[in-house]
Kinemage of the C-alpha trace (Angstrom):
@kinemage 1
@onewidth
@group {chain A} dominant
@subgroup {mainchain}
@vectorlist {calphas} color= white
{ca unk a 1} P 5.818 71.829 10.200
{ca unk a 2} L 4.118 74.812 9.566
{ca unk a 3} L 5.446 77.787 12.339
{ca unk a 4} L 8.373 78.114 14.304
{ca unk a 5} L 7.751 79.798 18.043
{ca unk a 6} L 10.169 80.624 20.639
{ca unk a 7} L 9.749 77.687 22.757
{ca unk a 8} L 8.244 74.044 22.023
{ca unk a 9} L 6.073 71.846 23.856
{ca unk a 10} L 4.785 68.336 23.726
{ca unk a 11} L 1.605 69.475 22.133
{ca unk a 12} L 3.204 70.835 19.412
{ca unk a 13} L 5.724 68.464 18.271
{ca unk a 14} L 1.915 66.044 18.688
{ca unk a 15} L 0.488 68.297 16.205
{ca unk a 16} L 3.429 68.666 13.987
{ca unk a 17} L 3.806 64.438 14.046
{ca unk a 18} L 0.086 64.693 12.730
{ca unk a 19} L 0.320 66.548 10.262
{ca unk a 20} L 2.945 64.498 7.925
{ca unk a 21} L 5.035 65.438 5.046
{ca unk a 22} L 3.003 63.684 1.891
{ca unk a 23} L 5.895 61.504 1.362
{ca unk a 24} L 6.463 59.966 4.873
{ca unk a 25} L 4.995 56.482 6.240
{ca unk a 26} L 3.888 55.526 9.001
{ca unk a 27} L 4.842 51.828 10.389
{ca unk a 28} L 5.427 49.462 13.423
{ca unk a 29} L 8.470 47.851 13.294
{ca unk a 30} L 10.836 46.169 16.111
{ca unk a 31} L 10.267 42.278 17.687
{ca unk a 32} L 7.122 40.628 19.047
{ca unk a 33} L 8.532 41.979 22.871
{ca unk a 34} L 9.296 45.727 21.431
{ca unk a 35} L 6.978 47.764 19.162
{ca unk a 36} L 8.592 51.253 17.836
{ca unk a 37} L 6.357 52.885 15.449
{ca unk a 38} L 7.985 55.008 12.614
{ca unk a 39} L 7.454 57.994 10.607
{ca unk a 40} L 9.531 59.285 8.387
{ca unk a 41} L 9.696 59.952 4.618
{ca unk a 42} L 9.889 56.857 2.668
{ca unk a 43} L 13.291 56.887 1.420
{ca unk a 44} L 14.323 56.660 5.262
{ca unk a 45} L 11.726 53.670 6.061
{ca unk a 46} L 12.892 51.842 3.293
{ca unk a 47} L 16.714 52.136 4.426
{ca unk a 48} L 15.289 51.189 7.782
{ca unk a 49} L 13.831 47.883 6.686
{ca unk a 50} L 17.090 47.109 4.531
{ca unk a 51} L 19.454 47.656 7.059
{ca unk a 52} L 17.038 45.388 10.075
{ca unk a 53} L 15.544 42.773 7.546
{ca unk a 54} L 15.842 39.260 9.232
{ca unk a 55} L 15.941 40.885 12.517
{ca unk a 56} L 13.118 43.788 12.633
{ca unk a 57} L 10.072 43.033 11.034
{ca unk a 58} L 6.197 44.545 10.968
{ca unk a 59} L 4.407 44.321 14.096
{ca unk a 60} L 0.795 43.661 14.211
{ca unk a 61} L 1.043 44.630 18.613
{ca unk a 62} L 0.597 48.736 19.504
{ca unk a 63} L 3.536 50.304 20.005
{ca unk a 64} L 5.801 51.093 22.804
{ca unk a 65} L 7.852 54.053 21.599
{ca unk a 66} L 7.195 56.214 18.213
{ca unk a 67} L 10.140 57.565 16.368
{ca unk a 68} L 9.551 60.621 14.514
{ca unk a 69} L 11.803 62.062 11.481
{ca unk a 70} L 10.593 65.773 10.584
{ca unk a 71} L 11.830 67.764 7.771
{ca unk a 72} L 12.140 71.162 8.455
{ca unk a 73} L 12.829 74.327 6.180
{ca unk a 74} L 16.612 75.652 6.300
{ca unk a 75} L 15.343 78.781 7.155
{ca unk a 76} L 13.468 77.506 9.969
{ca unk a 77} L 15.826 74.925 11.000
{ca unk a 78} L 18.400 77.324 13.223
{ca unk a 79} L 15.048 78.893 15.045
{ca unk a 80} L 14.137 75.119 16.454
{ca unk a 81} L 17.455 74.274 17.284
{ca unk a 82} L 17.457 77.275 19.450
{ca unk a 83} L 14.215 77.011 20.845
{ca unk a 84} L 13.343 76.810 24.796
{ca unk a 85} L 11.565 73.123 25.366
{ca unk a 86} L 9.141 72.925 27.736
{ca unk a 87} L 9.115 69.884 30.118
{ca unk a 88} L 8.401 67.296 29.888
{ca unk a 89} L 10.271 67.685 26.631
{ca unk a 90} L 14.292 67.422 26.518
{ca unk a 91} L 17.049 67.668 24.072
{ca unk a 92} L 19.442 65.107 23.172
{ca unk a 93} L 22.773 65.503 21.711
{ca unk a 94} L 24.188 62.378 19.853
{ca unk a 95} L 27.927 61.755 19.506
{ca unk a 96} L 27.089 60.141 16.199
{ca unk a 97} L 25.417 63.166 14.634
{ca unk a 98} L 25.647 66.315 16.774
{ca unk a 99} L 24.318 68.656 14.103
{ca unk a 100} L 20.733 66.788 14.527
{ca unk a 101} L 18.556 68.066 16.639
{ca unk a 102} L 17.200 65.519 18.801
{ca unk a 103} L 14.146 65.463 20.953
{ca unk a 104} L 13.071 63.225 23.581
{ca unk a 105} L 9.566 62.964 25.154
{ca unk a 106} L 9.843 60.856 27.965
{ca unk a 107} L 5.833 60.750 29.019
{ca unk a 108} L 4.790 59.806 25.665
{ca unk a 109} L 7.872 57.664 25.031
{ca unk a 110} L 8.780 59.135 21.420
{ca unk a 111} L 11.564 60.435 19.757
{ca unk a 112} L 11.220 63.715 17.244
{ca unk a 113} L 14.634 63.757 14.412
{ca unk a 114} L 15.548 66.835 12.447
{ca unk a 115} L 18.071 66.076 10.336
{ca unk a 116} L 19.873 69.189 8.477
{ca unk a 117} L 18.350 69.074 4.995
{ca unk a 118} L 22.049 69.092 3.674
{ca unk a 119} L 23.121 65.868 5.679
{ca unk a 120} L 19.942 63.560 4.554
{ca unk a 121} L 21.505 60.924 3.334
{ca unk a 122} L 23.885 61.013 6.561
{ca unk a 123} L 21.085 60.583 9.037
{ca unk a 124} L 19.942 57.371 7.481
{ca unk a 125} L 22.214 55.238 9.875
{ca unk a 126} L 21.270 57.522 13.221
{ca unk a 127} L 17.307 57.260 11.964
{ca unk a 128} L 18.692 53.093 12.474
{ca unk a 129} L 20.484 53.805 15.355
{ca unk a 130} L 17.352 55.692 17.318
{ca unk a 131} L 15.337 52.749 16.315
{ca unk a 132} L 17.488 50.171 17.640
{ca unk a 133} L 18.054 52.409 21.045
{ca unk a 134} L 14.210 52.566 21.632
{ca unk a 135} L 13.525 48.306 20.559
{ca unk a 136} L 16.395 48.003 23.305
{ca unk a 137} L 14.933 50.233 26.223
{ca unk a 138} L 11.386 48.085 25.544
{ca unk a 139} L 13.639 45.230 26.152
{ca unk a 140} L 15.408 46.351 28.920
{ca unk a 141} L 12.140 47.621 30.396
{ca unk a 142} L 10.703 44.496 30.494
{ca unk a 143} L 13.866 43.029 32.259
{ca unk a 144} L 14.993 41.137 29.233
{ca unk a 145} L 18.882 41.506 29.926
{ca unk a 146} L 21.341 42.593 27.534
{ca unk a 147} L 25.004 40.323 27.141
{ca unk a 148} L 27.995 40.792 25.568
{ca unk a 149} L 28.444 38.197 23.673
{ca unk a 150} L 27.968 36.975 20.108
{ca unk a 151} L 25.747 33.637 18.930
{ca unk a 152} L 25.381 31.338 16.304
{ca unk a 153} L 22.513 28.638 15.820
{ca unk a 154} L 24.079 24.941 15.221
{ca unk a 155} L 21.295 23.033 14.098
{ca unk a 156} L 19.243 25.036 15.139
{ca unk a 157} L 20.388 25.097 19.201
{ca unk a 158} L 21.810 28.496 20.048
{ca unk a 159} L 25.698 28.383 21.364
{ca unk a 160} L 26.526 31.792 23.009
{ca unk a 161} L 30.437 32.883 22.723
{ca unk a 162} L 31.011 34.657 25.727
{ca unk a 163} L 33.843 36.548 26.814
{ca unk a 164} L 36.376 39.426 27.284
{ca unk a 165} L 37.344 41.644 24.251
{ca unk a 166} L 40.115 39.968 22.583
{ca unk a 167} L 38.919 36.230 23.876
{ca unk a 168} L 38.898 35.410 20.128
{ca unk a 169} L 34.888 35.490 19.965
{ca unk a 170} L 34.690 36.789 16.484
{ca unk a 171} L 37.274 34.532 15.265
{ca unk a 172} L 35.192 31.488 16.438
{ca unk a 173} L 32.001 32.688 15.174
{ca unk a 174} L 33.430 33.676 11.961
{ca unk a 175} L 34.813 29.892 11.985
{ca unk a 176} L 31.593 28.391 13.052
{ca unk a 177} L 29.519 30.499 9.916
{ca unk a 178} L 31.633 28.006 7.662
{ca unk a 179} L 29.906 25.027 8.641
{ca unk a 180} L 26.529 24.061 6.337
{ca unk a 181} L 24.360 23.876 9.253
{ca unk a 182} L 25.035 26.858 11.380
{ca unk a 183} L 23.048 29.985 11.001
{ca unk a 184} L 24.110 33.511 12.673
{ca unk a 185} L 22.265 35.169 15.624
{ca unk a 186} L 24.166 37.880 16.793
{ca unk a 187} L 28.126 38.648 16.160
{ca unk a 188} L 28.891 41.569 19.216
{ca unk a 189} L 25.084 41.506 21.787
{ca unk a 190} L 22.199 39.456 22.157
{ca unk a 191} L 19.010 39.897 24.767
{ca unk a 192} L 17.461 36.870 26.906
{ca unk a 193} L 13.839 36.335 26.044
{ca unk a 194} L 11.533 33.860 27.027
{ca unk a 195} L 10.002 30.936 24.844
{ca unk a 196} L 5.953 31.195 24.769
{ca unk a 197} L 4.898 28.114 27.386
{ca unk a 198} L 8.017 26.721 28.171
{ca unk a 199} L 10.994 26.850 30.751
{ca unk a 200} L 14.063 27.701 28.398
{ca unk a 201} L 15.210 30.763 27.182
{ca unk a 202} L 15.895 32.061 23.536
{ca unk a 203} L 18.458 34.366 22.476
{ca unk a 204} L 17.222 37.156 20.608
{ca unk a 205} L 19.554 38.826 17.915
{ca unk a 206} L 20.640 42.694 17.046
{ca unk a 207} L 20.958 44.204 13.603
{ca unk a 208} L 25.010 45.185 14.148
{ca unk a 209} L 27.740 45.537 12.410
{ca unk a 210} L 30.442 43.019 13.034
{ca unk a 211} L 34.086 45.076 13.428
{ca unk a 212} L 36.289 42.422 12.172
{ca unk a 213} L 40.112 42.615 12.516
{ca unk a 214} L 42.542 41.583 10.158
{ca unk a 215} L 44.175 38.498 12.331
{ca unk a 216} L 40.177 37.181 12.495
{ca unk a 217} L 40.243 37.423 8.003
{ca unk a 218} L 43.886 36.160 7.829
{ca unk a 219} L 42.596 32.820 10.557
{ca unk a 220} L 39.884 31.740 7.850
{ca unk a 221} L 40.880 28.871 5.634
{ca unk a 222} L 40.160 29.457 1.684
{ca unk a 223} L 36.359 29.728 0.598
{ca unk a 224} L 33.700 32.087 0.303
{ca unk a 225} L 34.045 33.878 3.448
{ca unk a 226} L 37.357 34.810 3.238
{ca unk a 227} L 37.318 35.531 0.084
{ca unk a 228} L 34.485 37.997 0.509
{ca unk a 229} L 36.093 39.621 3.423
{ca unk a 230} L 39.563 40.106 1.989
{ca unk a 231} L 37.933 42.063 -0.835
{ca unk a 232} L 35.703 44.006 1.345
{ca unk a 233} L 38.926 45.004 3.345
{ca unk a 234} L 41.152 45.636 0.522
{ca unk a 235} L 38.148 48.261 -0.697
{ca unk a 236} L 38.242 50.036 2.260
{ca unk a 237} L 41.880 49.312 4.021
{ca unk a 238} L 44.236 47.860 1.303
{ca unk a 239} L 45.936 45.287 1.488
{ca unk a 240} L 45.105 42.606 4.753
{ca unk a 241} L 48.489 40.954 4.670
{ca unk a 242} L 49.545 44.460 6.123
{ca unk a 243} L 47.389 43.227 9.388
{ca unk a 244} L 46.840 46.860 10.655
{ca unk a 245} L 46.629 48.038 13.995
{ca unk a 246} L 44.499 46.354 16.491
{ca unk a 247} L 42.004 48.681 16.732
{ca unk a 248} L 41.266 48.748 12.694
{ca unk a 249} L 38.184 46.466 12.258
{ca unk a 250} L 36.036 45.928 9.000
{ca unk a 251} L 32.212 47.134 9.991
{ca unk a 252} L 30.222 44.423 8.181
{ca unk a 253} L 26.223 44.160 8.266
{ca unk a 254} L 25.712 40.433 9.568
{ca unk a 255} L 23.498 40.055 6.768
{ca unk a 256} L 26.140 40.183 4.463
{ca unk a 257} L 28.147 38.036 6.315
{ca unk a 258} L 25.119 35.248 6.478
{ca unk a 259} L 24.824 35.607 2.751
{ca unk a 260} L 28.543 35.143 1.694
{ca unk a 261} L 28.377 31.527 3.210
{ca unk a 262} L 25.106 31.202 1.000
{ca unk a 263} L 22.864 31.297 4.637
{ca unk a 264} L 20.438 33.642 5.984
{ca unk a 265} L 20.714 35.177 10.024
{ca unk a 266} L 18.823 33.976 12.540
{ca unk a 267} L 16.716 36.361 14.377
{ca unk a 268} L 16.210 34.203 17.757
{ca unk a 269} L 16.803 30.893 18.604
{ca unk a 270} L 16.372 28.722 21.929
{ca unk a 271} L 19.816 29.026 23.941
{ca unk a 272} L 21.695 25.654 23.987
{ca unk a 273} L 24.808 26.135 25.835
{ca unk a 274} L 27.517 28.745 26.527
{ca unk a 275} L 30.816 28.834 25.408
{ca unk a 276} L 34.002 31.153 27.112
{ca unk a 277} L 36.732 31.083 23.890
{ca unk a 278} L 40.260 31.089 25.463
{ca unk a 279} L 43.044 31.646 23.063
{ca unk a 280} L 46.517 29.268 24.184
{ca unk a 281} L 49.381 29.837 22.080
{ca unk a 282} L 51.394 26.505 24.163
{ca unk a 283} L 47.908 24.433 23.153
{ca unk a 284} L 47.823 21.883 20.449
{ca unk a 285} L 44.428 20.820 19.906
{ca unk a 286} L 41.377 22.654 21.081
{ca unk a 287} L 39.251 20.937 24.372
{ca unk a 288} L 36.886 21.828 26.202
{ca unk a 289} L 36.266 22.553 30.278
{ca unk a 290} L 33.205 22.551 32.046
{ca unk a 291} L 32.413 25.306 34.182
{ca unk a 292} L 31.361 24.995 37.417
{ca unk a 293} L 27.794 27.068 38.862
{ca unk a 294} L 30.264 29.842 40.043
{ca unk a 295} L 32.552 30.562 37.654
{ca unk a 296} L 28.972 30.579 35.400
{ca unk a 297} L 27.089 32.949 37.415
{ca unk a 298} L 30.653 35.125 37.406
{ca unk a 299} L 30.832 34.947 33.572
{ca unk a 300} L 27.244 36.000 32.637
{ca unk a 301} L 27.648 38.996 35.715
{ca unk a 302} L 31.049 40.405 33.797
{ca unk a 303} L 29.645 40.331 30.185
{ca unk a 304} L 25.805 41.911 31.051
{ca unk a 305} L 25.144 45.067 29.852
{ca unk a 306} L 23.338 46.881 32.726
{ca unk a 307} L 21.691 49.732 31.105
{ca unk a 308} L 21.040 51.171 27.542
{ca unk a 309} L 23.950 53.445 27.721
{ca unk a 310} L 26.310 50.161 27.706
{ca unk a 311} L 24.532 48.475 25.404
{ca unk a 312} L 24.864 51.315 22.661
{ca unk a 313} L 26.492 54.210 24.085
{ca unk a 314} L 26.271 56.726 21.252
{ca unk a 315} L 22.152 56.633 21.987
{ca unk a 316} L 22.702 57.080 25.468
{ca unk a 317} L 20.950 60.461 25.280
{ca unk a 318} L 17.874 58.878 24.425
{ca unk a 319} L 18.048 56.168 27.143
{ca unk a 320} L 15.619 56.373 30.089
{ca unk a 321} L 18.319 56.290 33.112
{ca unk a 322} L 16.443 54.525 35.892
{ca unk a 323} L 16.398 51.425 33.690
{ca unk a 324} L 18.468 48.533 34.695
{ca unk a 325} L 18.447 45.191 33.648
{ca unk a 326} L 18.705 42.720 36.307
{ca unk a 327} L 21.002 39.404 35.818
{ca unk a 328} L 19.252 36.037 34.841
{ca unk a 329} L 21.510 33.837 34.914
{ca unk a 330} L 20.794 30.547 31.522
{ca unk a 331} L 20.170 27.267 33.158
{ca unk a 332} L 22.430 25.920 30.209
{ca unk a 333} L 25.616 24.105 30.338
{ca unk a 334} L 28.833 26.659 30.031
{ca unk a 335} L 32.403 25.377 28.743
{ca unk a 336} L 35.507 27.338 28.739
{ca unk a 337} L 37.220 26.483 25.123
{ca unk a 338} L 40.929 26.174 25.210
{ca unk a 339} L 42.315 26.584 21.416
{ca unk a 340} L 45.259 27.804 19.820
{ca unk a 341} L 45.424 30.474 17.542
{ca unk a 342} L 44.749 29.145 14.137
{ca unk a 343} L 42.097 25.932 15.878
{ca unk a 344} L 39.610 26.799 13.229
{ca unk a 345} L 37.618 23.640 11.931
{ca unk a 346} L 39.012 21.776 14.907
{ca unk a 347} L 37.235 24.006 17.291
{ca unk a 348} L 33.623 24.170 15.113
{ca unk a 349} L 33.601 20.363 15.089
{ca unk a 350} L 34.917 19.972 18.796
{ca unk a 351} L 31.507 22.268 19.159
{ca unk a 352} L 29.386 19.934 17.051
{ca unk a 353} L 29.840 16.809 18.900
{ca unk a 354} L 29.453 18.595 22.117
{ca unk a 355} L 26.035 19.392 21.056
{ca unk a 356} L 25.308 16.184 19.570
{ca unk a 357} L 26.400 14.035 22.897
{ca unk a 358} L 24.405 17.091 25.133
{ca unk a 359} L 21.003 16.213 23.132
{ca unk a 360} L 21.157 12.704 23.880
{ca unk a 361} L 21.728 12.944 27.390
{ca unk a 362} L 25.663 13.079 27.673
């Protein structure tokens, strides 16, 4: 960025975004449905690709949004941030990093960062965040809705946990990632996409952080999990035993979670069945219900996220407001799972035979 005026257009951010730093890169990352091309310096697209490997990859398709990370001069820095924008061109404020300035071009679909020089290393996570906000408007754009719910792949066969906040979603999944042949999807949101030539649906995986409370650590039996999460909440929280309040919850990269259990995630998978945890301190064993069509279509309508803002509200600012994702409801099979509190193995092999007497017909 060579000059500074009083007031910025389009055009010029264009000719700024052509005229790279020597150090920056230019690639297309995001899924097969949403293309997000990126340039930024390298040290940023690196961190990019670490923090979204197994879930983002390179994309061979044009892209559908372009992220932009400039580096600007301190002295020059104050004079943008002050600068009148010309439509269509808007400024964004994020609540995760107000100090950046933010840019939005709506027409051409991009996004222009300017991180403070002395808070580099800080906008690493928001450059992740932006990208993850524009993959997810594609999406949305394209109506492929947005749940909240997390997933794991048994075998292969995606089984959606689906429920309210303190259901005990995260507990299950955590249980389920002990098993030898389940593979993680997505631990908080997951998008409906189609499968190429085929009636069923697959559900696609996000690169977020699972916040994990203390009960969900201290529910684990003994073995690598726990063991791994115990220390990685002792580094940042002390002791578990000490449970915490509620709202205290480890943040851990669902990579690192797949990799503690020796697995890897798995970015998509074809959607199997649905499953609404229900904690029961009075039960004994866990079992199973069957949900009728009703109570399915009312349990996919509570949990879908209707726009980006609700998806990942600290992007909002970026989000194109007259999106809205419309509700598909899975032709799959949904059960409400009544467990007690510590059900654990019970519940993760209650699952598996489910899914073994559903593939032959059951």
């Amino acid at each position: 960025m060579t000059c500074v005026q009083d007031s910025l257009s389009s055009e010029e951010l264009d000719t700024w975004a052509r005229r790279p730093a020597p150090a920056s890169r230019r690639e297309l990352i995001g899924v097969a449905e949403a293309v997000v091309e990126i340039n930024a310096p390298s040290p940023i697209v690196d961190y990019v690709r670490w923090y979204t490997e197994g879930y983002f990859g390179s994309q061979q398709s044009p892209a559908q949004a372009r992220l932009f990370v400039h580096g600007v001069p301190p002295e020059r820095w104050r004079s943008v941030r002050q600068s009148r924008l010309a439509p269509p061109l808007r400024r964004a404020v994020l609540r995760s990093a107000p100090d950046m300035i933010c840019l939005v071009d709506d027409g051409c679909r991009a996004v222009h960062l300017l991180p403070p020089v002395a808070s580099e290393h800080q906008s690493l996570l928001v450059v992740v965040r932006i990208l993850r906000a524009l993959v997810l408007r594609e999406l949305l754009a394209r109506n492929h809705p947005f749940f909240h719910a997390a997933c794991f792949a048994l075998r292969g066969m995606g089984v959606a946990l689906i429920g309210s906040h303190t259901a005990g979603k995260t507990t299950t999944l955590l249980h389920a990632l002990g098993h030898p042949e389940v593979a993680l999807v997505s631990n908080d949101k997951f998008a409906l996409v189609p499968i190429a030539g085929s009636e069923p649906i697959a559900a696609l995986g996000f690169p977020i952080q699972a916040g994990i409370r203390a009960g969900s650590v201290l529910a684990l039996a003994e073995g690598p999990l726990r063991s791994f999460l115990v220390r990685r909440w002792s580094q940042r929280y002390g002791d578990v035993e000490a449970r915490y309040s509620r709202d205290t919850r480890l943040q851990v990269r669902p990579q690192e979670l797949a990799a503690a259990v020796g697995s890897v995630v798995m970015p998509r998978c074809r959607l199997g069945m649905a499953i609404e945890p229900h904690l029961d301190p009075q039960a004994t064993i866990p079992r199973l219900q069957r949900l009728n069509s009703a109570d399915c279509k009312a349990l996919w309508a509570r949990n879908l996220l209707h726009h980006p803002a609700t998806v990942f509200p600290q992007q909002a600012a970026v989000a194109d407001p007259a999106i809205r994702a419309e509700l598909r409801i899975p032709q799959i099979p949904a059960y409400r799972l009544i467990q007690p509190p510590a059900a654990g193995p019970l519940t993760v092999r209650l699952l598996e035979d489910l899914m073994c007497r559903t593939a032959v017909g059951e």
